[in-house]
N, C-alpha and C positions, 0 to 999 in steps of 0.2 A: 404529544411527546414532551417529556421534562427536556429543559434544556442544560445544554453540556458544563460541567464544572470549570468551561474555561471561557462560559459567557455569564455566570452568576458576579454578579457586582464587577464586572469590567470594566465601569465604568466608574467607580466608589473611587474615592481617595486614598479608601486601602490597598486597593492593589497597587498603588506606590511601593508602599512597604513591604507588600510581598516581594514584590519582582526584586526592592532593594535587599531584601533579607535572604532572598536566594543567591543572588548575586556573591553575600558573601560568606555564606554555608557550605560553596560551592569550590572545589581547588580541585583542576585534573580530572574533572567527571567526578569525582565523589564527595560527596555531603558529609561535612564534618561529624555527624553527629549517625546519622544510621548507616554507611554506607564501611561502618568498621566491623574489622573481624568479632565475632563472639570468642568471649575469654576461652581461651583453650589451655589442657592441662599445664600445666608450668608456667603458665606466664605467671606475669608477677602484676596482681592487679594493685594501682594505685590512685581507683576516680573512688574510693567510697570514702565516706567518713568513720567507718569503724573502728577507730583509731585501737582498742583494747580488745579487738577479735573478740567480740563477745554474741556475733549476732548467728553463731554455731554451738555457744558454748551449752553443754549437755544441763547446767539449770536451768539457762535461760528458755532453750526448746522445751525441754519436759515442765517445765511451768505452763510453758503456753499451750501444751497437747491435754495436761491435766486441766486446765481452767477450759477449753473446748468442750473434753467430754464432760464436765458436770457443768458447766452453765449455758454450754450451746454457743450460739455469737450474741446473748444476752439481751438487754432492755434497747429497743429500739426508738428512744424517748431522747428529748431533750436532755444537756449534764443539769438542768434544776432541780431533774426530779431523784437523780443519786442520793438516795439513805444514808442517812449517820453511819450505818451500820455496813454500807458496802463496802469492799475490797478497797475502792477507789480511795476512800477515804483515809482508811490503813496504811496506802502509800504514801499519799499526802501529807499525812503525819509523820511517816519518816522522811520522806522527802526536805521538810521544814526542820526535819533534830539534824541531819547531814547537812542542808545547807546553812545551819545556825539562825534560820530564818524564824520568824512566830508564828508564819502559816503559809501554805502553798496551794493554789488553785492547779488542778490541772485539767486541760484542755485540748483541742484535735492534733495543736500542731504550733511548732514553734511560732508562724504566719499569725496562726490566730488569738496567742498568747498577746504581741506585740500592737497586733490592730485591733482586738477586740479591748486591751486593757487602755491603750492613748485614745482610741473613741470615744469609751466611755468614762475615762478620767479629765480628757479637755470639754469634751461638749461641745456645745454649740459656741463661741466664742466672739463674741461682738465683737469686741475689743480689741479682735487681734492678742491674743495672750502669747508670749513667743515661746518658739519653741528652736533651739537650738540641737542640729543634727552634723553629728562626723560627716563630711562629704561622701565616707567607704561603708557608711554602716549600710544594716540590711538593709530591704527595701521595704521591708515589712514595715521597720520603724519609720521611713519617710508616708508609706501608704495609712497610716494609724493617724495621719494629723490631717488628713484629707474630708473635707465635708464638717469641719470643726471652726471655721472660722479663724484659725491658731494662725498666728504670720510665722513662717518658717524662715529661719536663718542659718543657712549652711556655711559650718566653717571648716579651715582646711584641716586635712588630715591629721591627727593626731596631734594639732595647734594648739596649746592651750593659750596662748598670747592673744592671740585671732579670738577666738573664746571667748576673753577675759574681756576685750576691748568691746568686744557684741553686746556682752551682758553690761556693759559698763553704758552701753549707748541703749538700748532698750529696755534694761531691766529683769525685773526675775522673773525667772520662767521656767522651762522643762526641757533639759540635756540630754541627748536618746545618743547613746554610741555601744558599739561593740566592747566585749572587755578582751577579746582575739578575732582576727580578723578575718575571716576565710578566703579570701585570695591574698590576700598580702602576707601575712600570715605572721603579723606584728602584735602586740598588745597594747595596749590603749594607757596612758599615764594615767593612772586610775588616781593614785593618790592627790594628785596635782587636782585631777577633775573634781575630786569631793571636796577638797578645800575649795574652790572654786567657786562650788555652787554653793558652799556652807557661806562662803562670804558674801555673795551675793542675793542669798535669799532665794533659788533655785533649786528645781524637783531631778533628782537622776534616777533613769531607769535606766540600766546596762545590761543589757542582751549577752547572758554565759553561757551559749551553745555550743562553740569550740574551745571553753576551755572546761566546763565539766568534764568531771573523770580524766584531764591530763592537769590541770594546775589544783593547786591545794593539798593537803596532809593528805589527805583523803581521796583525793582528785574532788573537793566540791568546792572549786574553783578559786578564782583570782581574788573576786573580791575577801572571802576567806583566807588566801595565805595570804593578803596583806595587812588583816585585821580591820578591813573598812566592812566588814556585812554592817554594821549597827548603824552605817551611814551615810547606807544607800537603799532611800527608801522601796525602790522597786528594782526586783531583779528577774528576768523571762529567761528563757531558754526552750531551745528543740531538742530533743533527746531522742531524738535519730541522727546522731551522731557517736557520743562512745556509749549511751544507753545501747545503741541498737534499736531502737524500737519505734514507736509510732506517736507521738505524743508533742504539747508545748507544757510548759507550765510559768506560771508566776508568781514569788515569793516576796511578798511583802503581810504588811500589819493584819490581824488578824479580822478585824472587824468589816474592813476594804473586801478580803477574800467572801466573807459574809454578803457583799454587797454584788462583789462584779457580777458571778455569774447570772444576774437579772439583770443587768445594765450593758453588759459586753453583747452585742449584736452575737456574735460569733459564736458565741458560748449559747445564747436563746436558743437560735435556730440551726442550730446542729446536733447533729446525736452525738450521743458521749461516746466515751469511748467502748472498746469491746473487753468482754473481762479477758480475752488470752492476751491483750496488749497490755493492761495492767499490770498481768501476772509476770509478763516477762520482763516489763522495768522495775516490778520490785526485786525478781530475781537479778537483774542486771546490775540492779541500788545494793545488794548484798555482796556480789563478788567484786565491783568497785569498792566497797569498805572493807573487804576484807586480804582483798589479791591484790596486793602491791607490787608484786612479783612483774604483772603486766605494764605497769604505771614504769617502770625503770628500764625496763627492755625498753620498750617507747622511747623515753628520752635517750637511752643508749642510740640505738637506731638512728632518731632523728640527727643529735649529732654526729655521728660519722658519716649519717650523708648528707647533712650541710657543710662541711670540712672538707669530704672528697670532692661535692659537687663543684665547688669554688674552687678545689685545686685543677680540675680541668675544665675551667673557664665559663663552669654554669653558675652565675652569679645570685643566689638565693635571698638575699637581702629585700629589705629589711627585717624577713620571716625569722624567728628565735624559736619555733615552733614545729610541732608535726607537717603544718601546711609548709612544703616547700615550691614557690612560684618559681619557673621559667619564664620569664620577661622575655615574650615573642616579639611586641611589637605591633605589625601589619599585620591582619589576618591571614594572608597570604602566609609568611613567615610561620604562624601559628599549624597552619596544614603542614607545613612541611616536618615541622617539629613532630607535630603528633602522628602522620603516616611513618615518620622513621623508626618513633619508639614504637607503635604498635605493631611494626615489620619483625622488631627483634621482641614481641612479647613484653613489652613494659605498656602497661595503660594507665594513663592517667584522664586527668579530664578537661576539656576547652573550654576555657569562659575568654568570651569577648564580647562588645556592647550588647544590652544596656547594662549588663553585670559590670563592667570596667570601660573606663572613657576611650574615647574613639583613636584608632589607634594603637591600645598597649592592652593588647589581648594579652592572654596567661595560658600558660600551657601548667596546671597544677600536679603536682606529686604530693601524694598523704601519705604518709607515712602510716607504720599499725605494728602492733608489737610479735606481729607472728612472721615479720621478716628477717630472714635468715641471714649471715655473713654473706653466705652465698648470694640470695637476689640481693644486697645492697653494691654488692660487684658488679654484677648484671645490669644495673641504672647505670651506675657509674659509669660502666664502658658505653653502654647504648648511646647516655647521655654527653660522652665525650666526643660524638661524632655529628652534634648538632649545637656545638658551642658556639658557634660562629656564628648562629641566626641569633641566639641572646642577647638582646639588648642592654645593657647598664640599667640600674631600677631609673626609673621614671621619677621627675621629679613632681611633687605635687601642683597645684595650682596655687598662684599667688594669693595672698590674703586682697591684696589690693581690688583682683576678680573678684571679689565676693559682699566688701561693702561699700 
């Protein structure tokens, strides 16, 4: 007879971190994360990132019904062996005139945009080559320098001082941060960074997956409306966020994207993508260029519920953005936030460690451009009846913690 799933590795070091990680998923008999109601009609859902309601919009599906029936779910092969001539490539290339880039790789998944391009841009690294990472960016981009040899130096959040003093004591190297942040829901001093690294002799790659399709003329991002694309050598992003869809990519030099995908692990040994996913980011790449309509509602939206949230005592800072955090605190505090709005139909979504430091869980709110005057009332009020657990934002950690 097998033995039971409560004597498999009972003995391992892991089941610390289980029993630890139950412990605190766990508030009043239910588990933060399954034990919530499924969305029902009217609520008002706020855990996705589709910030531009586009992962219903009638191109984007019939794109992806039409690329099903005539290509099926497509080349079951590695992305090396993607043709000149496929779909994939088509997008790519608009993907590169929108984001003013020379050329764009695209790949399974924001994850493997980020790891597959630092892997195989640092290498193997005797030397220790550093690499300097925002303390808040993804994880992707801390997991990307992993097995490379790179000495990693995290400075504090959105520090350029701390930065500046790092590179000034070891030298140039490779600055990985977010250009908006997804739980804090701040943007990153972009300009300050590329001077930075222009003066120090230092590579930037900035992760635009929460601000495609909400910053820029166009929504193709930050680095764009500030006029830095031309320098900043490497830009990634997941576009399953206002894309809607399934996908990473990475925008830089042209001969580079020639290169990675035989060099990026990630890229080798995975299958590309499928043609309905293609078909529905290039359809999703269209009505972002062309419907600004959504892009303004958004921003409407966001501000008046960063305005109202903070006039009844839910303190959304330092987010300027769609992402608006509730600073819970204890995860404790965090259950309670989240069972109250899920009571009255507002859902959003829970991140606390290893997504945020111990301690100052987040109860998040996304905004999206198909909410109404009405549900921005409906937060408001929900949310005015758990102001009390919000904590003040958090302060970051000292520079002194970190060299």
């Amino acid at each position: 007879m097998p033995s039971s799933h409560s004597d498999i590795g009972s003995e391992l070091p892991l089941m610390n971190s289980v029993v630890a990680w139950e412990d605190r998923v766990r508030h009043w008999g239910r588990h933060l994360f399954r034990d919530r109601p499924a969305p029902r009609p009217g609520d008002v859902i706020l855990f996705s990132n589709d910030y531009l309601a586009l992962s219903r919009h009638p191109r984007v599906v019939g794109a992806q019904q039409q690329a099903l029936a005539e290509h099926g779910t497509g080349m079951m092969m590695s992305g090396v062996f993607v043709l000149d001539g496929d779909p994939q490539r088509r997008f790519e290339a608009d993907m590169a005139d929108f984001l003013q880039a020379p050329a764009v790789m695209a790949c399974q998944s924001g994850w493997d945009a980020n790891v597959g391009l630092l892997q195989a841009l640092l290498g193997p690294q005797p030397d220790g080559h550093p690499v300097y990472v925002d303390l808040l960016a993804h994880a992707s981009l801390w997991a990307g320098t992993n097995g490379t040899g790179s000495a990693l130096h995290p400075f504090v959040h959105n520090d350029t001082a701390h930065l500046e003093r790092l590179m000034a004591q070891h030298g140039p190297g490779t600055v990985c941060i977010d250009t908006l942040y997804s739980t804090t829901g701040d943007v990153a001093p972009l300009a300050e960074i590329v001077a930075l690294c222009r003066r120090h002799g230092c590579t930037l790659v900035a992760d635009e997956s929460h601000a495609l399709g909400v910053h820029g003329p166009l929504g193709n991002g930050l680095a764009v409306e500030l006029g830095l694309e031309e320098h900043i050598p490497f830009r990634t992003a997941s576009l399953a966020k206002a894309f809607a869809g399934r996908a990473g990519i990475v925008a830089c030099d042209q001969r580079v994207v020639d290169w990675l995908p035989f060099h990026s692990l990630n890229a080798i040994y995975s299958s590309t993508l499928l043609p309905q996913d293609i078909a529905g980011l290039h359809a999703a790449l269209h009505v972002i260029r062309t419907d600004d309509v959504r892009r303004k509602r958004l921003w409407q939206v966001t501000d008046r519920l960063h305005t109202a949230l903070r006039d009844v005592g839910c303190d959304t800072r330092p987010s300027a953005s769609p992402i608006l955090p509730l600073h819970a605190g204890p995860d404790a505090n965090l259950a309670e936030i989240q069972h109250h709005l899920d009571e009255r139909g507002i859902l959003g979504a829970a991140f606390l460690p290893p997504t945020t430091p111990r301690n100052r869980a987040i109860h998040r709110l996304t905004a999206h451009s198909e909410l109404t005057d009405e549900h921005i009332d409906r937060v408001v009020e929900a949310c005015a009846g758990i102001a009390h657990l919000i904590r003040p934002r958090p302060q970051t950690r000292r520079a002194s913690q970190l060299t």
